[in-house]
Structures are given as C-alpha cells and as structure tokens.
C-alpha positions, 0 to 999 in steps of 0.5 A: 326882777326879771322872771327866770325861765323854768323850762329845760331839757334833761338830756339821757347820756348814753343815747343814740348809736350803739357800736353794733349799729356803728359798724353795721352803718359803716360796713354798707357806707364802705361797700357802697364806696369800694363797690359802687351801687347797688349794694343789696341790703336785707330787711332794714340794716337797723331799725330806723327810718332816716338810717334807711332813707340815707343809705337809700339815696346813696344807692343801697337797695332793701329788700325783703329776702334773698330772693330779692337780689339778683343771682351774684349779687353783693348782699349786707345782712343787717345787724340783727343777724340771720338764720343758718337757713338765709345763709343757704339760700344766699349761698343758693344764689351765689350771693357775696354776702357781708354778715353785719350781724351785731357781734353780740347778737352773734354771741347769742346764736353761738350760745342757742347753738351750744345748748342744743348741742346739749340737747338742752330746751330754750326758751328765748324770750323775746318778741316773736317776728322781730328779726332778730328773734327769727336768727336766733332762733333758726339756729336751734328750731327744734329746740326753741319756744319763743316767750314774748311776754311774763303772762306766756310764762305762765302758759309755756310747755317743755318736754323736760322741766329739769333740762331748761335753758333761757336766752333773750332777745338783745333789746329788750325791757331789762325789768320785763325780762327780769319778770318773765324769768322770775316766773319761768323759774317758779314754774322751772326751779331748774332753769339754767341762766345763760353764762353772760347777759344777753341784752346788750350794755346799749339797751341797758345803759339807755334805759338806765339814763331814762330811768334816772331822769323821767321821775323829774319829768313831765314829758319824756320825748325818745326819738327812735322807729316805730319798729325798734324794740329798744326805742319802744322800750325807752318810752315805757321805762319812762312811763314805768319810772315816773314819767308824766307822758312820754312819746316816740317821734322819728324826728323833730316835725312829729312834735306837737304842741298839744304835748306841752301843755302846763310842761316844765321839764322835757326828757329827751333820749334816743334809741340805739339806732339813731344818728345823733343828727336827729336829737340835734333837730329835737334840741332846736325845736325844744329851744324855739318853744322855749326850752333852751336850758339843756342838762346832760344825765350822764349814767355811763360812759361807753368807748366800746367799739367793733371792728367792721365785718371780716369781708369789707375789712378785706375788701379795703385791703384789696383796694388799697393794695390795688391803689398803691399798685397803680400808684 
C-alpha cells in the first residue's frame, strides 16, 4: 500500500485584516485616487511592513510626525489613533487631515476621556510607547499610568485606591490582561470595569483560533510585523496553549527549513494587519516542502464592517458630483 503523507497544515479562521485595518487601507488607497501623490501618512497606517511597502510605491509618504509634512499638506492618521496634542500641532500647520483612527480605539479615547471627566484615575494597561497607547492616553495625561505588564501591577501607585478605573490597549494577550487586572483589583477591591471590552473582536477572535489548534501542533507559524502587537501576541498564545515551536515571519522567504525538523503538523494564522496575499505565499511554500493537506479552523465568523473616514467619504461626494458635472 502506498504510505499516506502525514504532513498538513491547520489553517486559524478568523486570520488577517481586521475592518479597522480595511478601512484604514482603503481610506489612504481613495486619497491617493481622489488626490493623486503625495499623500502624508503619520507613523505607519498599520503595522505591517508589506502594507507600507505598497502604499509606498503608490506614492504615500510616512513620516515620523506632523512636522514632517509640508505646511498645507493633505495628512492620514493611522488606525491607532492620535493624541488631542497631534491634532493641534496639525491644525498648527494647516494641515488636511483624515482621521483613520480604528472606530474602536476611538471608542477607547471617548471612555479615558469620560472618566477624567470624573476625575477618576486610569490605569490603562498596555505597552508604553506603542501608538496607540501615546493617543489613548494623551487624551487624559494627567489622569493616566500606564501599566504594561502583571508584574507592574504589583508596584503601581494612586493618589485614591477608592476612585480607580482600567482601560487597555486594543490588541493585546486577552489572558495577560485578564491577570494584571486580577492583580490590580486585589490591590484596588474598587476597580471600576470599563462598560464594554476594550480588546477588540479581531485580537480576540485570533488568538481563539490559535488557541484551538496550537495543542495539535508541533510548529505554529504567524505571518505578521515585527512591530504588531497583535501579531506578537498570536505567536505567544500559541506557545502558551501547547504549541511545540511557534515563529513570526513578514512573508513566506523568512521560512527556514531548520524549523521543520521531525514537524508533522503546522499551524498557520496571521495577524490583524495582514493582506491574506501573504498567508497565500506561506501555504505555497508549506505545500513545496510537503505540507499540502490544509485544514481551515474555524472559531468565528466576522461580517463586521466600518465605513470609511468622514473626510474621504466626503472627498468621493465632491468628485463624483464634479464628474456627473462635467459629464
């Protein structure tokens, strides 16, 4: 009898773009079209390299701050949002902005906002120095400590223990942050909860899809940025949930043989900033060493979708009238 290939691949459903990340992609695609380049982008629209690469060299322009764009100039902010203080020193500038900011990481600013507003201290827990956790928490800095970690729970200090509210950065470890809540409240019995869930369903619904198939992996490959939290995340939930070996890539060239070793069964799955056109490249490689038996694991299905920033929404209103002008 002929053997049977026991090599396959077990395929993380949900994977991949998030609508935040969608519409924050589409909204630099439309000003590019409407406006034509350059189009100012600051920091990175998302984290992920090939999303950068592309837009690149359809003539966006990243730059570090808003004192990197021309005065005048037509400038994106990227889906994790900005602080009030950018949006001055944009409006400083005369700058035509068009706010990306993930409608969920917005939801999180409105909420840090609202307990000052009470006079409440936040604790937001997240990775000091990400983007996202600068915008969050720039809209409240007097009344926010950053906590980036369980272990700096233990250590945190408040002017008022009775009087404590957390929040948390979108994309992070759903378990970790679990744990450094568990240990602020045994050291603040009065920490508030925030009304609703601040890590988005994307991170979540990933790191579900990780979780279910990494016990029956020997190696868990996660194609995502060095720099993307949630990507980051997948490929310790991984490790965390049974996984043999798991490793992070950009794309299908950073595979190394010396990874499949005596390896019968691969997971694959991919962060929330990553054009499935990258796990396509994975699944070829997978298949030319000999893992083309591929199982989808489904854990969710996800139809959520954000319309595209008010100004570009706009913008295509403005062209299209002009066009049927003309026409």
């Amino acid at each position: 009898m002929p053997s049977v290939n026991p090599k396959r691949v077990l395929l993380a459903a949900p994977r991949g773009y998030c609508a935040g990340v969608d519409r924050a992609v589409i909204a630099v695609e439309k000003a590019l079209e409407i406006h034509g380049a350059p189009i100012y982008v600051r920091k990175e629209i998302v984290h992920n390299k090939y999303v950068v690469e592309t837009l690149s060299a359809r003539g966006a322009i990243f730059v570090g701050d808003t004192d990197d764009v021309p005065e005048g100039a037509r400038v994106v902010f990227s889906a994790h949002g900005v602080s009030p203080a950018v949006r001055d020193a944009a409006a400083s500038r005369s700058l035509v902005t068009i706010d990306a900011t993930c409608p969920l990481v917005t939801k999180v600013h409105k909420e840090a906002v609202r307990f000052a507003g009470a006079n409440q201290t936040i604790l937001l827990i997240g990775h000091e120095g990400h983007e996202e956790v600068e915008g969050t928490a720039g809209e409240a800095p007097a009344h926010t400590i950053v906590v980036n970690s369980p272990d700096e729970a233990e250590a945190v200090v408040v002017t008022d223990p009775e009087n404590v509210v957390w929040l948390s950065q979108t994309t992070l470890s759903v378990d970790e942050t679990m744990e450094t809540v568990r240990r602020l409240r045994a050291r603040f019995p009065k920490l508030q909860d925030p009304p609703s869930d601040d890590i988005c369903y994307a991170t979540q619904n990933r790191q579900v899809a990780v979780k279910k198939l990494a016990p029956e992996c020997d190696l868990v490959i996660v194609v995502g940025s060095a720099n993307s939290s949630n990507s980051v995340r997948l490929v310790e939930v991984a490790l965390q949930s049974g996984a043999s070996a798991a490793h992070r890539i950009d794309r299908a060239a950073e595979l190394s043989d010396a990874w499949f070793e005596g390896v019968t069964t691969v997971g694959l799955s991919s962060g929330a900033s990553v054009p499935e056109i990258l796990v396509r490249d994975v699944l070829n490689a997978l298949a030319e060493r000999g893992y083309g038996d591929v199982e989808e694991v489904r854990t969710a299905t996800e139809d959520l979708m954000f319309s595209l920033p008010h100004e570009i929404r706009a913008d295509m209103k403005a062209r299209d009238a002009e066009q049927r002008g003309s026409g």
